[in-house]
Backbone as CSV, one residue per row, in Angstrom:
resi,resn,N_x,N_y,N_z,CA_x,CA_y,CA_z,C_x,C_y,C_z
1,UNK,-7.614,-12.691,-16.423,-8.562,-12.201,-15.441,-7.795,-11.471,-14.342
2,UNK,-8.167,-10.277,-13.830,-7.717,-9.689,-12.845,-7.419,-10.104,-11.532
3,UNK,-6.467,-9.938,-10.603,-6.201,-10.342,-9.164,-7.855,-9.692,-8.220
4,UNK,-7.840,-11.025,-8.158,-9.390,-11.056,-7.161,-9.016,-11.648,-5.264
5,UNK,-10.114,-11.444,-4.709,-10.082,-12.084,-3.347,-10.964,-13.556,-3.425
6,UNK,-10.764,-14.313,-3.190,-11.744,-15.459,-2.850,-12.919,-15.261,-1.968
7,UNK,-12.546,-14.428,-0.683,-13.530,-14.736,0.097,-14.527,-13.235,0.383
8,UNK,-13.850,-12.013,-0.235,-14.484,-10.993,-0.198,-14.015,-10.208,-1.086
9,UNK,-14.734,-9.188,-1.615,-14.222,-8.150,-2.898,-13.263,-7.220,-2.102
10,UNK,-12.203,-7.137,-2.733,-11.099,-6.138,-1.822,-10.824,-5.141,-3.339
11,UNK,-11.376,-3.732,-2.876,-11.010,-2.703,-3.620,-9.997,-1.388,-3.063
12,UNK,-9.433,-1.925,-3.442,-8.272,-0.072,-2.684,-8.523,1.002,-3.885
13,UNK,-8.488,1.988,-3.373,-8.749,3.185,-4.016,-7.729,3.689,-5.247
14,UNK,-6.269,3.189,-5.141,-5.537,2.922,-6.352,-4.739,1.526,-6.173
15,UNK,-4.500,1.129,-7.443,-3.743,-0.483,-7.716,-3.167,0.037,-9.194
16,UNK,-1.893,-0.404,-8.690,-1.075,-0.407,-10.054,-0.475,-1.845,-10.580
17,UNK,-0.355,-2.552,-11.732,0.031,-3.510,-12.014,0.925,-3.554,-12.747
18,UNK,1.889,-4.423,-12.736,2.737,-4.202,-13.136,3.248,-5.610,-13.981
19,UNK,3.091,-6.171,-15.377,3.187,-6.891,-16.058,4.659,-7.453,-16.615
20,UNK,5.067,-8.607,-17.100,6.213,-9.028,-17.036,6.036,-9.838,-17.991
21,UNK,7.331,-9.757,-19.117,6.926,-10.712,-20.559,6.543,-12.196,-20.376
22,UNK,7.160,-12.708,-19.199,6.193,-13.675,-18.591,4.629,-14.409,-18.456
23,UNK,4.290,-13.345,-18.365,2.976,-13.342,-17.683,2.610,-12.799,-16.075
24,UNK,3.569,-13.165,-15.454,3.540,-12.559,-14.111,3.521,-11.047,-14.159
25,UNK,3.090,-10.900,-12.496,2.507,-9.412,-12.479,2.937,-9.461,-10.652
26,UNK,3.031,-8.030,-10.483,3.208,-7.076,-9.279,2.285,-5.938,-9.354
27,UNK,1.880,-6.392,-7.870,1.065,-5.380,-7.839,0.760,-4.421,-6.824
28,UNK,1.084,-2.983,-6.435,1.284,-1.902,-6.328,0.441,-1.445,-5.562
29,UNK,-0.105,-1.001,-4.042,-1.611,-0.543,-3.527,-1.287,0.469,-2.914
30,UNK,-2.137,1.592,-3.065,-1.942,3.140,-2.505,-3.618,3.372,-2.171
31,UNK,-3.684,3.397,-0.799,-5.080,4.009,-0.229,-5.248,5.177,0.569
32,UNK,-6.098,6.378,0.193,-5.894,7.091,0.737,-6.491,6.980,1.940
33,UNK,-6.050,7.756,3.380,-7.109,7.736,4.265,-6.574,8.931,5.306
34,UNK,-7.580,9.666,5.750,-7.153,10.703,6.366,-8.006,11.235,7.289
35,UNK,-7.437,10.407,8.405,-7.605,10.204,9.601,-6.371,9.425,10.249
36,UNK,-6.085,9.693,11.666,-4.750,9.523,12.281,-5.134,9.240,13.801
37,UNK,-4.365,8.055,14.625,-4.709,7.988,15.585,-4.680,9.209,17.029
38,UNK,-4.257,10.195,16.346,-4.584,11.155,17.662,-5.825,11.851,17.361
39,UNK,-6.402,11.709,16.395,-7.752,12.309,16.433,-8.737,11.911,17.426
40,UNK,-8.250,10.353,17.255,-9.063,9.744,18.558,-9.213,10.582,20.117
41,UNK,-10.094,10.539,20.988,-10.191,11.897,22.341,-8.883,11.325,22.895
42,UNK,-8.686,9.423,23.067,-7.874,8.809,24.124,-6.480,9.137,23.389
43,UNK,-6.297,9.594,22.394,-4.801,9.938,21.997,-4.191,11.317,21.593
44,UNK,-4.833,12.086,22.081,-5.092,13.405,22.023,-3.222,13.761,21.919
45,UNK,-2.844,13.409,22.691,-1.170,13.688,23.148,-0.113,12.943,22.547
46,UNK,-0.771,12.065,21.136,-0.043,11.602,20.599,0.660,11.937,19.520
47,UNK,1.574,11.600,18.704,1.757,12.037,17.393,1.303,11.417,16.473
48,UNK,1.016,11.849,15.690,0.291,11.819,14.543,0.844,10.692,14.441
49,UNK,-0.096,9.557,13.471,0.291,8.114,13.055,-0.835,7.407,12.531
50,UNK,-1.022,6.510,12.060,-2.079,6.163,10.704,-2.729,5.064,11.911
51,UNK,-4.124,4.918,11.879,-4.963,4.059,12.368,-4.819,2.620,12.024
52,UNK,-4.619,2.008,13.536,-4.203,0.517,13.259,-4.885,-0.399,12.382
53,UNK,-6.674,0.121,12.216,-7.609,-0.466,11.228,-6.759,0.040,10.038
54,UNK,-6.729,0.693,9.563,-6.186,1.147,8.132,-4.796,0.433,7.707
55,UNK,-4.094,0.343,8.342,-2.699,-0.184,8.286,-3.282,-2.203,8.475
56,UNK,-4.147,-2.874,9.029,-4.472,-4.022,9.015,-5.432,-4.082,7.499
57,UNK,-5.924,-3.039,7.391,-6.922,-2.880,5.992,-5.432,-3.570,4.849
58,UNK,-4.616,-2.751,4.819,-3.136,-2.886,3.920,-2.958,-4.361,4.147
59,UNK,-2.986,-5.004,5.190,-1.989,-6.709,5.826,-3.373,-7.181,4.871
60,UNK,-4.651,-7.018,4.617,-5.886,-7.945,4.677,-5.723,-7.670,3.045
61,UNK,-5.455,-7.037,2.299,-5.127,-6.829,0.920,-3.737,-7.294,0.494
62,UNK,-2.985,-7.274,0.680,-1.747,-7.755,0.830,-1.746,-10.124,0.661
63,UNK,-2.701,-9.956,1.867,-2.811,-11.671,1.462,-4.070,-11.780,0.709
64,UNK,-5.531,-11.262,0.961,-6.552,-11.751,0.244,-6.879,-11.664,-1.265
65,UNK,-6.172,-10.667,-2.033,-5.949,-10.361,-3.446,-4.772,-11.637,-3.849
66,UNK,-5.676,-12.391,-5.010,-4.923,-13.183,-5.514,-5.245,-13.475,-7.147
67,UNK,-4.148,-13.900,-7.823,-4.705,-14.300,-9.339,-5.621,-15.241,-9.043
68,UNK,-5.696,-16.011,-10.786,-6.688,-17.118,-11.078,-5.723,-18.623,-9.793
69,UNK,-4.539,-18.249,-9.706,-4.041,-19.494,-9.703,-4.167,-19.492,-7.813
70,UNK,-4.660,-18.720,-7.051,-4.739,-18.559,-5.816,-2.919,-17.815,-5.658
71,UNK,-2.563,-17.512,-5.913,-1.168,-16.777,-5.725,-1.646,-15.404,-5.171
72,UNK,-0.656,-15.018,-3.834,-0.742,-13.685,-3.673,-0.024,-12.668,-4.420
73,UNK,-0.825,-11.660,-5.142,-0.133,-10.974,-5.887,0.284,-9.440,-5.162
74,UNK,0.003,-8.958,-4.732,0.367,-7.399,-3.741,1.812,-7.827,-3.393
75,UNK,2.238,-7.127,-4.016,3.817,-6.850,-3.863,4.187,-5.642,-2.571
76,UNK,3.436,-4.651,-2.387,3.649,-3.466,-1.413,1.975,-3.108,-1.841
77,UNK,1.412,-2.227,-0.253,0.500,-1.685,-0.142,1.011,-0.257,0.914
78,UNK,0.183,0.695,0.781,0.614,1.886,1.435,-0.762,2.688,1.648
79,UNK,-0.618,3.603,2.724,-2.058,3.947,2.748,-1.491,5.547,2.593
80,UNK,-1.943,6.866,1.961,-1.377,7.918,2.026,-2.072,8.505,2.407
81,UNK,-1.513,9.055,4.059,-2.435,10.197,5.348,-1.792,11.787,5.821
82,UNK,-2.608,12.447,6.211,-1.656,13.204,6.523,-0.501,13.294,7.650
83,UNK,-0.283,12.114,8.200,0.993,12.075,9.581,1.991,11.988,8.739
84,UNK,3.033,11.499,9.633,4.796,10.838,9.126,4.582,9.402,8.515
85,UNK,5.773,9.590,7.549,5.793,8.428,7.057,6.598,7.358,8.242
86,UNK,6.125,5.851,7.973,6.568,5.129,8.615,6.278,3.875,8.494
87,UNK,7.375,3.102,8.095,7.739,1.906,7.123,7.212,0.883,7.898
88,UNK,6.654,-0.349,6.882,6.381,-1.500,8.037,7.205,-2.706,6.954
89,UNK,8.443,-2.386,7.584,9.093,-3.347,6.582,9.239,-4.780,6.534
90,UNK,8.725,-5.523,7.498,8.535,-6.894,7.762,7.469,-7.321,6.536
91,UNK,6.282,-6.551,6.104,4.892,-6.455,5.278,5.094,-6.099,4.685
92,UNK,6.333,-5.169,3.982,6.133,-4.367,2.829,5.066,-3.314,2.597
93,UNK,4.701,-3.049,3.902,3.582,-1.864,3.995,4.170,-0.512,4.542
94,UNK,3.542,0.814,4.058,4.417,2.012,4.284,2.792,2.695,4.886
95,UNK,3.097,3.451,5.298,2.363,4.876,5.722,3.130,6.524,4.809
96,UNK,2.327,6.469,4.139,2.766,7.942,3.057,2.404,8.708,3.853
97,UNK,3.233,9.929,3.812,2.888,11.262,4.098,2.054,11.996,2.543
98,UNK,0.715,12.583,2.710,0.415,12.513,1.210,-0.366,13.963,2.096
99,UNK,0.097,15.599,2.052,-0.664,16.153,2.606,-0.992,17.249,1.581
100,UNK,-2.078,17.791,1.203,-2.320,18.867,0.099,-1.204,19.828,0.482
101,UNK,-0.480,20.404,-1.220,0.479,21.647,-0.887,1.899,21.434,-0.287
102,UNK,2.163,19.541,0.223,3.413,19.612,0.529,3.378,17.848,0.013
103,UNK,3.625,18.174,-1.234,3.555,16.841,-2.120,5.435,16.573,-2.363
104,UNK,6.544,16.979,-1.466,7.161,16.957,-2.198,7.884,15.446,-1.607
105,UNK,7.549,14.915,-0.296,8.090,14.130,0.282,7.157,12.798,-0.457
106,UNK,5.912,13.020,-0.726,5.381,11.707,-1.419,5.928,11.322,-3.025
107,UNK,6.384,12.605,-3.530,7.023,12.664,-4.877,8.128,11.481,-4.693
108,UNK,9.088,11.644,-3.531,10.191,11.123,-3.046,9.934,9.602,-2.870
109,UNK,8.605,9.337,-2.283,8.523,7.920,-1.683,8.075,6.942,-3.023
110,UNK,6.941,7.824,-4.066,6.014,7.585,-4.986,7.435,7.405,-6.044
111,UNK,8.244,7.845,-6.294,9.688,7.046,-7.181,10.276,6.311,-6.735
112,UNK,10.858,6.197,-5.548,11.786,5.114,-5.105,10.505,3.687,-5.657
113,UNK,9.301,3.831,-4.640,8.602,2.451,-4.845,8.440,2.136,-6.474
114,UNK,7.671,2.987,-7.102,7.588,2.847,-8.569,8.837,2.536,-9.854
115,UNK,10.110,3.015,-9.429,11.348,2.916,-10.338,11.596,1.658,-9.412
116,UNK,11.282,1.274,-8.259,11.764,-0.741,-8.020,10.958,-1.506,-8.908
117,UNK,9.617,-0.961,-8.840,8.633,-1.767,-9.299,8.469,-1.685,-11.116
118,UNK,9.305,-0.560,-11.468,9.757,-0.856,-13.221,10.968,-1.434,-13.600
119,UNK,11.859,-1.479,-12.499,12.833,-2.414,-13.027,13.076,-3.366,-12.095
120,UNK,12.326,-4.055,-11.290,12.241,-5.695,-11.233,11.868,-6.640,-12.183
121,UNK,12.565,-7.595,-11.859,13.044,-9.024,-12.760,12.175,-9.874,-11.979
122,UNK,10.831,-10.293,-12.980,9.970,-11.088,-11.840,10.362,-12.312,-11.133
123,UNK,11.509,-12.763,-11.721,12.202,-14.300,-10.835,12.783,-13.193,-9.585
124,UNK,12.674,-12.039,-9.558,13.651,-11.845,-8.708,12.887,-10.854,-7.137
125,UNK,11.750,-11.594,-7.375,10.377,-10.766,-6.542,10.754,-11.632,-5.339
């Protein structure tokens, strides 16, 4: 059975899984969203940067997605906007730069995460 939430349906817009002769699994979250906190009027003078709801959306998927066995399974979640990228490495959560026509920096981020996540050793998560 698929990694579910207990207490609410949590769907991100992509999930990748990632299976292990085990049985264990990693699992992979990329949401798009595009909107940035200087759009807001009060941040007009800011730089570009991903909305604190959206980036807590990532922390609330991250713990509430779990197998059958209540285990958290989200290994990394990322939301891809058009600002700078910018790591939340305590969470394992990223902010993608994902902007039409200049795909070349998400190409960059979208391998590093994906070639960890094909050659991890699930004892070694």
């Amino acid at each position: 059975m698929p990694p579910n939430s207990s207490t609410l349906t949590q769907r991100p817009d992509i999930a990748l899984e990632v299976q292990f002769s085990d049985g264990s699994h990693l699992v992979y979250i990329f949401d798009p969203k595009y909107k940035f906190e200087s759009e807001e009027p009060e941040n007009i003078d800011r730089e570009s940067k991903p909305k604190r709801q959206d980036i807590d959306k990532m922390h609330t998927y991250c713990h509430a997605i779990r197998d059958n066995e209540g285990r958290q399974v989200v290994n990394y979640a990322a939301i891809l906007y058009p600002g700078s990228y910018i790591p939340y490495p305590d969470a394992q959560i990223e902010a993608l730069r994902a902007y039409p026509g200049a795909e070349a920096e998400l190409r960059i981020h979208l391998h590093r995460i994906l070639s960890k996540a094909l050659n991890s050793d699930s004892r070694s998560r």
